[in-house]
PDB file of N, CA, C and O in Angstrom:
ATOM      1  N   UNK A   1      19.269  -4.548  21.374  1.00  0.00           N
ATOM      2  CA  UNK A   1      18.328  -4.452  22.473  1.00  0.00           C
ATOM      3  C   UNK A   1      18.746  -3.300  23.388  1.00  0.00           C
ATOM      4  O   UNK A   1      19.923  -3.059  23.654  1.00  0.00           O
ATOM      5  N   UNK A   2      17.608  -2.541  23.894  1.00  0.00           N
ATOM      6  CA  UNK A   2      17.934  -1.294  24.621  1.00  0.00           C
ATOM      7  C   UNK A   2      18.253  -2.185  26.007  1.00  0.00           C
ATOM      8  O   UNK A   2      17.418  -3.018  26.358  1.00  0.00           O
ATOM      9  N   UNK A   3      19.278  -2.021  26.659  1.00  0.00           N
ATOM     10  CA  UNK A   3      19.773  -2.658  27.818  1.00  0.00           C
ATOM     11  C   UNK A   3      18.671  -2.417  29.196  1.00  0.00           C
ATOM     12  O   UNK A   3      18.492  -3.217  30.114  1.00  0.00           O
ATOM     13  N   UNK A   4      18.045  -1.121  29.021  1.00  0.00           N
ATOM     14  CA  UNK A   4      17.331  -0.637  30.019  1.00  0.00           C
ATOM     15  C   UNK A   4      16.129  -1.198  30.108  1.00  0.00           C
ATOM     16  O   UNK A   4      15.713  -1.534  31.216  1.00  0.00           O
ATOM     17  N   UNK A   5      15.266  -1.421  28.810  1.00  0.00           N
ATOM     18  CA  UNK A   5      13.691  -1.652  28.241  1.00  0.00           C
ATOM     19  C   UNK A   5      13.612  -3.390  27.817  1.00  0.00           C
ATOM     20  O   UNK A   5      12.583  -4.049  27.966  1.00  0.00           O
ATOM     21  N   UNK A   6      14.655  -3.841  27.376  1.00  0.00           N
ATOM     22  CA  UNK A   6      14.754  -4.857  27.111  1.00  0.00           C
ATOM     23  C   UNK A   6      14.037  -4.839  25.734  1.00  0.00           C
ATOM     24  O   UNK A   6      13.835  -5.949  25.242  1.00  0.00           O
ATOM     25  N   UNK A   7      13.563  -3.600  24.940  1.00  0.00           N
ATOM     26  CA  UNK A   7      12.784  -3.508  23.660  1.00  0.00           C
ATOM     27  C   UNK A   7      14.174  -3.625  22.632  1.00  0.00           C
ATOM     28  O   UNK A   7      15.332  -3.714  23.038  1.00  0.00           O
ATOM     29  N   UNK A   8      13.702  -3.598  21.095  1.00  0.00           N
ATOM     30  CA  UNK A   8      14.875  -3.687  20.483  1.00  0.00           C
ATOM     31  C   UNK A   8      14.840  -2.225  20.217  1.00  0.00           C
ATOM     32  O   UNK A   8      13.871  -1.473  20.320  1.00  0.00           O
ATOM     33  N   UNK A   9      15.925  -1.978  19.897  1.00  0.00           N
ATOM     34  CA  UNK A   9      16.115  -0.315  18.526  1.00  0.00           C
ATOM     35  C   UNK A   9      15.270  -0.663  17.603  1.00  0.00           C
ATOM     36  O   UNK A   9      14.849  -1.711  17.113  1.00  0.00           O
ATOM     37  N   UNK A  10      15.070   0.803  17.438  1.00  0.00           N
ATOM     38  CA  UNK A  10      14.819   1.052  15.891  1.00  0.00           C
ATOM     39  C   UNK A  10      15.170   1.878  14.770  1.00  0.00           C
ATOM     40  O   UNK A  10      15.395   3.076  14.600  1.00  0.00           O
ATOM     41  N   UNK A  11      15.135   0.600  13.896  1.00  0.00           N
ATOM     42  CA  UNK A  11      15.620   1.066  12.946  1.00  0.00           C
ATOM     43  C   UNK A  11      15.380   2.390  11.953  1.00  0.00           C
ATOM     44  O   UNK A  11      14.353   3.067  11.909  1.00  0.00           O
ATOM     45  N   UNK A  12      16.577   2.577  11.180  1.00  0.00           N
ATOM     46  CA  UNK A  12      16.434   4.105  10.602  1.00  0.00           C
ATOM     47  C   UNK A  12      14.802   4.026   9.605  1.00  0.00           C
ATOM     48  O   UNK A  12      14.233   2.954   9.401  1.00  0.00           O
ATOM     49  N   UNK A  13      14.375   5.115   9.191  1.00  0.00           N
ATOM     50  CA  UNK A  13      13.145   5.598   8.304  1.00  0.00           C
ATOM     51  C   UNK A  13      12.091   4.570   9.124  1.00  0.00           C
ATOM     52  O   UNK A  13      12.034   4.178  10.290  1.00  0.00           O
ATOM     53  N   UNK A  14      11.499   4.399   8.234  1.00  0.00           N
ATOM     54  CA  UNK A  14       9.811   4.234   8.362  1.00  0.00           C
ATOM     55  C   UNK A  14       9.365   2.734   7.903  1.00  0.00           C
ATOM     56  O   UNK A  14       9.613   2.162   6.842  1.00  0.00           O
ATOM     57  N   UNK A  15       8.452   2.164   9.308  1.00  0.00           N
ATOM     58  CA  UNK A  15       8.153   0.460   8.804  1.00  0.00           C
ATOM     59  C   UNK A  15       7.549   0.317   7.592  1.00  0.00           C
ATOM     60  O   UNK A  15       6.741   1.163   7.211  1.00  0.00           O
ATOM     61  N   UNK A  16       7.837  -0.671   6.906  1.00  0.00           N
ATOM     62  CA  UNK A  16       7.040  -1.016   5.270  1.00  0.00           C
ATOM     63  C   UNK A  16       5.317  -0.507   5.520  1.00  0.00           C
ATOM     64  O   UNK A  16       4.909   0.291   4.676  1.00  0.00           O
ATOM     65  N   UNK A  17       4.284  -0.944   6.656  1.00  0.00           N
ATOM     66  CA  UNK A  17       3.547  -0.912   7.255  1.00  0.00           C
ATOM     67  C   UNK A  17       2.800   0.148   7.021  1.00  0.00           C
ATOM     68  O   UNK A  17       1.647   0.365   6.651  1.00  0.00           O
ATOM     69  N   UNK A  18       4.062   0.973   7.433  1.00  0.00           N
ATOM     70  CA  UNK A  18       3.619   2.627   7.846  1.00  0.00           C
ATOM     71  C   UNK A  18       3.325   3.455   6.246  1.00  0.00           C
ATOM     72  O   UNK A  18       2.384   4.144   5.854  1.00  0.00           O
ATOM     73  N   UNK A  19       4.460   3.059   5.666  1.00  0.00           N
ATOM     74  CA  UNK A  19       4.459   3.708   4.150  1.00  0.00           C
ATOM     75  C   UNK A  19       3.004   3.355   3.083  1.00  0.00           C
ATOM     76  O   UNK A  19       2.290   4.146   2.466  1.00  0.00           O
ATOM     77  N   UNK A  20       2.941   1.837   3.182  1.00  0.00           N
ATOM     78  CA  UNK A  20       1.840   1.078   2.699  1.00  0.00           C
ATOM     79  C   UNK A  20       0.453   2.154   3.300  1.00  0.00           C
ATOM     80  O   UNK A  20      -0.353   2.623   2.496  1.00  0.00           O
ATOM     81  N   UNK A  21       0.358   2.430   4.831  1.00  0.00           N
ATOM     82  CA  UNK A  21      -1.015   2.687   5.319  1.00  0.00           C
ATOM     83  C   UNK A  21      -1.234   4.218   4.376  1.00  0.00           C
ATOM     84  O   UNK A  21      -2.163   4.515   3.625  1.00  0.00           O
ATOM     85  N   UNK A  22       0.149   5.115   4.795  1.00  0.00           N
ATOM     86  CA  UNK A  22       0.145   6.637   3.999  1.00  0.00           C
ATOM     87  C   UNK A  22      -0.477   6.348   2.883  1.00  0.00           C
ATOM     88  O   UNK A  22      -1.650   6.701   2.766  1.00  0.00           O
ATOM     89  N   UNK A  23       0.264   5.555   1.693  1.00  0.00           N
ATOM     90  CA  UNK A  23      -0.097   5.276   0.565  1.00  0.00           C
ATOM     91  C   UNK A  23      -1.689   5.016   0.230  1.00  0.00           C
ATOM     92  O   UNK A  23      -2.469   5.333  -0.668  1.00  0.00           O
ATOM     93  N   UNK A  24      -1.727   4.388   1.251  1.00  0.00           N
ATOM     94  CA  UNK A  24      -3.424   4.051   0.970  1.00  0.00           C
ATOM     95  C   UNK A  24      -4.513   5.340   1.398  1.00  0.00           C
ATOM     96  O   UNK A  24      -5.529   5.657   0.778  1.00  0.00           O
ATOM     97  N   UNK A  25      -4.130   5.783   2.278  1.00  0.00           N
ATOM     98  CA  UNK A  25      -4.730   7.326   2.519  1.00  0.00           C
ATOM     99  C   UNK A  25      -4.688   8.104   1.781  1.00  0.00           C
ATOM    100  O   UNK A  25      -5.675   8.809   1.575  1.00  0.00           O
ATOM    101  N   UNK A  26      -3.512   8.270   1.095  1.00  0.00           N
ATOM    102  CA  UNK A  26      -3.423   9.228  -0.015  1.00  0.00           C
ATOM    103  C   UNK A  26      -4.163   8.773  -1.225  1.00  0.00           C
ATOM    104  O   UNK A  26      -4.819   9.576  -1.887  1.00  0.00           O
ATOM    105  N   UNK A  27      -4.105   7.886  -1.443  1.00  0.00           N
ATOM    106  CA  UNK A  27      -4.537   7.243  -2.832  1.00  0.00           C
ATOM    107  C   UNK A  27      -6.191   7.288  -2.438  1.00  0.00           C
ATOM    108  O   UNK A  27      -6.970   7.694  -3.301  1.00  0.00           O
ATOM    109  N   UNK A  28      -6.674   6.886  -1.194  1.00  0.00           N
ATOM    110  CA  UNK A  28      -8.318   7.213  -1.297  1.00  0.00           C
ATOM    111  C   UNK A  28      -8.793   8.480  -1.200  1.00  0.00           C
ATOM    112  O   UNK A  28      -9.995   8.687  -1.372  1.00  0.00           O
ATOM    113  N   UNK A  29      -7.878   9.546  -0.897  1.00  0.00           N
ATOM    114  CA  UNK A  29      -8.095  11.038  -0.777  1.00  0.00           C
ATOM    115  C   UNK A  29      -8.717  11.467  -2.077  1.00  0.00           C
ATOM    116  O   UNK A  29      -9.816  11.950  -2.352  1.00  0.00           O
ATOM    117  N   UNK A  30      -7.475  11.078  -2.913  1.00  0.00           N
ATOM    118  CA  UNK A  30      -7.387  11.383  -4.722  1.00  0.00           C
ATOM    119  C   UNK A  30      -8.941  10.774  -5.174  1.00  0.00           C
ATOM    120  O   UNK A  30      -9.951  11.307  -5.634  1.00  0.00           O
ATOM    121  N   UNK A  31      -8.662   9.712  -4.883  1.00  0.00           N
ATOM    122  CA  UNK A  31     -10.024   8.895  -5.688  1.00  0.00           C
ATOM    123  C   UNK A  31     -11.082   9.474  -5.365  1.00  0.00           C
ATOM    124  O   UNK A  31     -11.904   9.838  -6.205  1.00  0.00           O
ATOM    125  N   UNK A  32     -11.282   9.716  -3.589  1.00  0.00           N
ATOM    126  CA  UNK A  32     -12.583  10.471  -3.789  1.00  0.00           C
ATOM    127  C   UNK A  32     -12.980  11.925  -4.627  1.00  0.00           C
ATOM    128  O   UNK A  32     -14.100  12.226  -5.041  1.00  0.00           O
ATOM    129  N   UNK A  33     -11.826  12.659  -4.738  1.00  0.00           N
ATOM    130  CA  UNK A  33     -11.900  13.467  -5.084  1.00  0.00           C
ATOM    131  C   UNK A  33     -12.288  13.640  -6.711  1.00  0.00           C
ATOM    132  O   UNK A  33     -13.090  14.322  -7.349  1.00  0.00           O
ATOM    133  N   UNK A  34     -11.406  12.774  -6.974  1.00  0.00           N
ATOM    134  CA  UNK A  34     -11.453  12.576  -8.483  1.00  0.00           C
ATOM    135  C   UNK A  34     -13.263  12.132  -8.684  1.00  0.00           C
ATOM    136  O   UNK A  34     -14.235  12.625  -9.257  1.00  0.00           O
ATOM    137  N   UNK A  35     -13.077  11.342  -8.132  1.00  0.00           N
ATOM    138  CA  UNK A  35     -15.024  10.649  -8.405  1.00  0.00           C
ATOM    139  C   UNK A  35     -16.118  12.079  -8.508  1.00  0.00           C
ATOM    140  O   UNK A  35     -16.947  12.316  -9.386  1.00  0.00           O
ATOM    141  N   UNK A  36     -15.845  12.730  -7.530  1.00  0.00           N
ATOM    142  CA  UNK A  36     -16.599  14.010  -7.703  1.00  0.00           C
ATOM    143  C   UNK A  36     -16.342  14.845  -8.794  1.00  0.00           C
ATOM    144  O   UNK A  36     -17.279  15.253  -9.481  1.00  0.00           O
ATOM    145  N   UNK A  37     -14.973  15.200  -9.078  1.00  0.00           N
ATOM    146  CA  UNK A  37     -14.763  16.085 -10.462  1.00  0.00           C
ATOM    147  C   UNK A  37     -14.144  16.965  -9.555  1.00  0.00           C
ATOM    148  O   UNK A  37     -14.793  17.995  -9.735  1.00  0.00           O
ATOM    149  N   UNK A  38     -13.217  17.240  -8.608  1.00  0.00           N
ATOM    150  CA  UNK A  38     -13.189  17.715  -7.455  1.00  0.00           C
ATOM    151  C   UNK A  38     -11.218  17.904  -7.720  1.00  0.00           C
ATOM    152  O   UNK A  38     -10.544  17.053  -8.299  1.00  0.00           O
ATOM    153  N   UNK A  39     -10.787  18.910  -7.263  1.00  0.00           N
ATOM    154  CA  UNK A  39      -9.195  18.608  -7.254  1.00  0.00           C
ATOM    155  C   UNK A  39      -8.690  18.097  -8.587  1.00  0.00           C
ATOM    156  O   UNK A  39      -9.469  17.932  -9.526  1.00  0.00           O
ATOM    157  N   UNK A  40      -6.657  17.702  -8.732  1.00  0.00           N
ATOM    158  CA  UNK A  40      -6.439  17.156  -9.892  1.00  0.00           C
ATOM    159  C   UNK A  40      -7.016  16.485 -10.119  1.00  0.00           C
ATOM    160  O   UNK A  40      -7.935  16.056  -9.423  1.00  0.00           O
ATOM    161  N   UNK A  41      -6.660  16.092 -11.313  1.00  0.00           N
ATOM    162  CA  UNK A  41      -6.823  15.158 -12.801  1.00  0.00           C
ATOM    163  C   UNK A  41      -6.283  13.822 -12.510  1.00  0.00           C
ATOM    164  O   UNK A  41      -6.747  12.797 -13.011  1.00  0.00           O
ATOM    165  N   UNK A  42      -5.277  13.851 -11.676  1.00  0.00           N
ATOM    166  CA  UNK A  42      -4.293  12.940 -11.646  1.00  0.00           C
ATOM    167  C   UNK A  42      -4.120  12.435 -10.080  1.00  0.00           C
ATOM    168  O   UNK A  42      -4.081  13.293  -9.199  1.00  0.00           O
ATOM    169  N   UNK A  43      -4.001  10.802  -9.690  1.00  0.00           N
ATOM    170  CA  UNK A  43      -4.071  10.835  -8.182  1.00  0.00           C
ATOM    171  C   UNK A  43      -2.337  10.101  -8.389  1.00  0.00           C
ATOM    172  O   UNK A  43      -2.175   8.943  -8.772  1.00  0.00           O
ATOM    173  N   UNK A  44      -1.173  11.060  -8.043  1.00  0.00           N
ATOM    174  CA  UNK A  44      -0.131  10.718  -7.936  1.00  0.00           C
ATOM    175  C   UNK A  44      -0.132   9.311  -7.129  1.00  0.00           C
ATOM    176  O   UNK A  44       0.745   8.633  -7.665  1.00  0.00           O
ATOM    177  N   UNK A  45      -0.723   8.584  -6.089  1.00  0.00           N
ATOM    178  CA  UNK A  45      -0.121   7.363  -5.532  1.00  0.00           C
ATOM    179  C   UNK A  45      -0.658   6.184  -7.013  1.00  0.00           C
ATOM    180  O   UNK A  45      -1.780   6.510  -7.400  1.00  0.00           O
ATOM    181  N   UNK A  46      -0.173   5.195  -7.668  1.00  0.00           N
ATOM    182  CA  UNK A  46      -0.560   5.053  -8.955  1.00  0.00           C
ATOM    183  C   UNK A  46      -1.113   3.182  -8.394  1.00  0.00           C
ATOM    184  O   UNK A  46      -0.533   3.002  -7.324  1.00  0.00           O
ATOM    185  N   UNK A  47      -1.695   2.292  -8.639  1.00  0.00           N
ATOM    186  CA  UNK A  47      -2.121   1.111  -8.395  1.00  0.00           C
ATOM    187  C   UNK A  47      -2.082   0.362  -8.988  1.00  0.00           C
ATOM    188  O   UNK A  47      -2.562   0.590 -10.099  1.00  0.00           O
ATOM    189  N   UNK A  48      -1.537  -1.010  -8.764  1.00  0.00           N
ATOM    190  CA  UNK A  48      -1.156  -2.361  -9.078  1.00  0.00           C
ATOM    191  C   UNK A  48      -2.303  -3.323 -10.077  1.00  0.00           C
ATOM    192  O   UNK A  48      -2.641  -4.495  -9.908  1.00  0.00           O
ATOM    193  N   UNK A  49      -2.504  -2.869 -10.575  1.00  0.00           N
ATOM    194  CA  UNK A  49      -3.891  -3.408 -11.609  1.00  0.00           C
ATOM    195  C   UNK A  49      -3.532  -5.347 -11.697  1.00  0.00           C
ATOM    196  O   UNK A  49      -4.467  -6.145 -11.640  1.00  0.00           O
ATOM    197  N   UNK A  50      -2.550  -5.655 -11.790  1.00  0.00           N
ATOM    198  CA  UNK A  50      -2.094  -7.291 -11.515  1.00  0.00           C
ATOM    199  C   UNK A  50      -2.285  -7.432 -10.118  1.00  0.00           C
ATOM    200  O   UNK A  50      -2.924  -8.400  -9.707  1.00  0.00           O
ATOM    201  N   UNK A  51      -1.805  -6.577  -9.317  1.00  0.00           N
ATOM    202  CA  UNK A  51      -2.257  -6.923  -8.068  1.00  0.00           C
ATOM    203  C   UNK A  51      -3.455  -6.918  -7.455  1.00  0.00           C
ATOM    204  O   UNK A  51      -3.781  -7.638  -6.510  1.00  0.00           O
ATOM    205  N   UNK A  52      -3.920  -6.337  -7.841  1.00  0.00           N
ATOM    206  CA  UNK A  52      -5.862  -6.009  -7.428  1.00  0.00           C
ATOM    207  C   UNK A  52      -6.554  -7.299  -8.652  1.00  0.00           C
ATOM    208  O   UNK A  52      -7.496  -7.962  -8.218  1.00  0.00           O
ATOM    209  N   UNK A  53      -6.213  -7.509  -9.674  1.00  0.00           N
ATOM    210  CA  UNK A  53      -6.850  -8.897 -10.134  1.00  0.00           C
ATOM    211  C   UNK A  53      -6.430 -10.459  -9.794  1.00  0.00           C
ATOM    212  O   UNK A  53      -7.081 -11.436 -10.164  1.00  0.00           O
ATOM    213  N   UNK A  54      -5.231 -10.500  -9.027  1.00  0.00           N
ATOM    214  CA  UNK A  54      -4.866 -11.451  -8.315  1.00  0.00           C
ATOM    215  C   UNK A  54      -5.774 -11.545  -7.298  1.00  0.00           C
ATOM    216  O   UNK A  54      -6.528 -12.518  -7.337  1.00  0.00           O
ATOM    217  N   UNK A  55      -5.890 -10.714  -6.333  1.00  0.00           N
ATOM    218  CA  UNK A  55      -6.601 -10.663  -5.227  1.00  0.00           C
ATOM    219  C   UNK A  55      -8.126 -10.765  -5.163  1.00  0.00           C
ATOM    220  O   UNK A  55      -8.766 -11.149  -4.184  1.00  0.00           O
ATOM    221  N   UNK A  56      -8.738 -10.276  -6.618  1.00  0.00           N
ATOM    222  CA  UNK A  56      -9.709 -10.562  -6.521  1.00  0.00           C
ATOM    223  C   UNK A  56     -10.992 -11.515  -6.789  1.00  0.00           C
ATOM    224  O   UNK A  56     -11.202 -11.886  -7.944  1.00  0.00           O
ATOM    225  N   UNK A  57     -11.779 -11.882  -5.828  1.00  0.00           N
ATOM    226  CA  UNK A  57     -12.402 -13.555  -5.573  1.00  0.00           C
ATOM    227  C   UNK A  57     -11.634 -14.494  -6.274  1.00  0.00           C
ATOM    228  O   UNK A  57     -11.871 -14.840  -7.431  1.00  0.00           O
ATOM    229  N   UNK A  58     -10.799 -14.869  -5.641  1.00  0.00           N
ATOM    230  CA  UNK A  58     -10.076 -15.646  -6.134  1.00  0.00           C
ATOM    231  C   UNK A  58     -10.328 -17.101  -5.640  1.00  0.00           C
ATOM    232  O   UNK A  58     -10.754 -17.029  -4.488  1.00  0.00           O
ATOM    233  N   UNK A  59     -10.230 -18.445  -6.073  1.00  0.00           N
ATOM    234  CA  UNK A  59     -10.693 -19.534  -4.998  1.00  0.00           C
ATOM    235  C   UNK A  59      -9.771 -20.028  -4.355  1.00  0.00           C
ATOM    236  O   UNK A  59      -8.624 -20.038  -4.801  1.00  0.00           O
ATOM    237  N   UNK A  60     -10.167 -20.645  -2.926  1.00  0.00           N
ATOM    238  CA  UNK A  60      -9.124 -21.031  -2.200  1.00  0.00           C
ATOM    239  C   UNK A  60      -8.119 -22.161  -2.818  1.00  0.00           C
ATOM    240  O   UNK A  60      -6.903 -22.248  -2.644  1.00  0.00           O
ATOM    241  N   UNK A  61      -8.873 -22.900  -3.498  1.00  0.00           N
ATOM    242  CA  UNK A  61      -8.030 -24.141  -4.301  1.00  0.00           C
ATOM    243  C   UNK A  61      -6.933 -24.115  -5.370  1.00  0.00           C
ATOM    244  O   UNK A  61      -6.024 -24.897  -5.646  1.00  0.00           O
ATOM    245  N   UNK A  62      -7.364 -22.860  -5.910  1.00  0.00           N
ATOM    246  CA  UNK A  62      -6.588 -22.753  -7.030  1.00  0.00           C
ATOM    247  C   UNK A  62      -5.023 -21.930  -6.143  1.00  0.00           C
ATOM    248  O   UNK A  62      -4.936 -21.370  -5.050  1.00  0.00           O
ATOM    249  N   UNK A  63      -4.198 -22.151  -7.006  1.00  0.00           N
ATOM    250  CA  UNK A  63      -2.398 -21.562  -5.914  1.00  0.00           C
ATOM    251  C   UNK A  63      -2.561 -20.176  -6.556  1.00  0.00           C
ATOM    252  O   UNK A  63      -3.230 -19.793  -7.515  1.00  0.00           O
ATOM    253  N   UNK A  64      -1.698 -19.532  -5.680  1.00  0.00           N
ATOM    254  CA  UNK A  64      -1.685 -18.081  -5.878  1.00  0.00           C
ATOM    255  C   UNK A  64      -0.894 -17.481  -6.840  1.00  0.00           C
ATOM    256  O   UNK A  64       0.326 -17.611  -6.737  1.00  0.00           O
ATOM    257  N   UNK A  65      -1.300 -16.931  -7.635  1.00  0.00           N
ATOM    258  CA  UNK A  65      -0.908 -15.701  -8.243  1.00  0.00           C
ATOM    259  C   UNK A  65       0.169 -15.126  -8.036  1.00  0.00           C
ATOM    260  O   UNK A  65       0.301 -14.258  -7.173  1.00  0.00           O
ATOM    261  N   UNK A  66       1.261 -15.603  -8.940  1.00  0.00           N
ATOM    262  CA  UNK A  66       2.392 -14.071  -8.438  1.00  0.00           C
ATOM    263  C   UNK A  66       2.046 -12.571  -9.046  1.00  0.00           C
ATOM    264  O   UNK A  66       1.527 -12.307 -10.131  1.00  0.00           O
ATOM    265  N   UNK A  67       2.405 -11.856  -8.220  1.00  0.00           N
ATOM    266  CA  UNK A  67       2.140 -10.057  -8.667  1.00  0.00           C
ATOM    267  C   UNK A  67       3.365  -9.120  -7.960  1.00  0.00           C
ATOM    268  O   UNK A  67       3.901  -9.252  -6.860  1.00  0.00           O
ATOM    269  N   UNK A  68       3.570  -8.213  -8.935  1.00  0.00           N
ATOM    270  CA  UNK A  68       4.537  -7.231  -8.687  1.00  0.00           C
ATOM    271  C   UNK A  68       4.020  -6.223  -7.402  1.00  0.00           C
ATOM    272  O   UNK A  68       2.806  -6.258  -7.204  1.00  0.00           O
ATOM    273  N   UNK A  69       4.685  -5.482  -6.663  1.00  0.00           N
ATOM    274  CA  UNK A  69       3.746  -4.470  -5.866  1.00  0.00           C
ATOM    275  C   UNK A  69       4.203  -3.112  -7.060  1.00  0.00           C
ATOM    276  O   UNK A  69       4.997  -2.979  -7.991  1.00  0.00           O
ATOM    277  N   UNK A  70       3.183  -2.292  -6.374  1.00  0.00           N
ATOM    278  CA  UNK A  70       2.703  -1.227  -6.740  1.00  0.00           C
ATOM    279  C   UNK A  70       3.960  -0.393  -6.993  1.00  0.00           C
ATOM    280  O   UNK A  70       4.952  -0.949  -6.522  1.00  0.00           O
ATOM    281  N   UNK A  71       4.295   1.107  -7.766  1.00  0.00           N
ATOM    282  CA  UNK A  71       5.282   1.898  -7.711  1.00  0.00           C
ATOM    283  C   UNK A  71       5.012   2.383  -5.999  1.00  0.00           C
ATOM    284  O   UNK A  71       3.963   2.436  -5.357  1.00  0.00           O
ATOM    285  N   UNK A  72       6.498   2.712  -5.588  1.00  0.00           N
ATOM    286  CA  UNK A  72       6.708   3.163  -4.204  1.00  0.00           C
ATOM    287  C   UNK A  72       5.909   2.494  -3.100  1.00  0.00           C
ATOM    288  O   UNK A  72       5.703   3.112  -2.056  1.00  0.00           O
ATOM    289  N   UNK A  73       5.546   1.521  -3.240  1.00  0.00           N
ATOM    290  CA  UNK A  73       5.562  -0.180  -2.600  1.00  0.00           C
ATOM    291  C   UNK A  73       6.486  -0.449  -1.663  1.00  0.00           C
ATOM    292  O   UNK A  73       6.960   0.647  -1.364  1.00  0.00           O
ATOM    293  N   UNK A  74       6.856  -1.042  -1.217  1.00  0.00           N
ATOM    294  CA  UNK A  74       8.217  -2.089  -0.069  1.00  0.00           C
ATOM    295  C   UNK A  74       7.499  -3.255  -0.385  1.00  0.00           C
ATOM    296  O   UNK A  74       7.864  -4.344   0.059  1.00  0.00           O
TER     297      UNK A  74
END
């Protein structure tokens, strides 16, 4: 705790949060691009295909799904 602010420190690099939001910016940059025929071939941030079918409409009743995260994930 900063003695002055009463806030805590912070810690070294970057919140899981923060990396996750980049990731997702980057990765919809690519896609749009790609959809057009537009820029690479290739959208370097790469996506969780178990994870996006876990998540999707899934019912509340049934228990959840385990899934790996994505490459360069937290």
């Amino acid at each position: 705790m900063n003695p002055k602010t009463g806030k805590p420190t912070l810690r070294a690099g970057y919140a899981p949060t923060t990396i996750a939001h980049n990731l997702s910016a980057v990765y919809g940059f690519y896609s749009f691009h790609l959809h057009f025929g537009r820029g690479p071939l290739v959208n370097p941030v790469l996506e969780s295909r178990a994870r996006r079918a876990a998540l999707a409409h899934r019912s509340p009743i049934e228990t959840r799904a385990v899934h790996r995260r994505a490459r360069l994930r937290l």
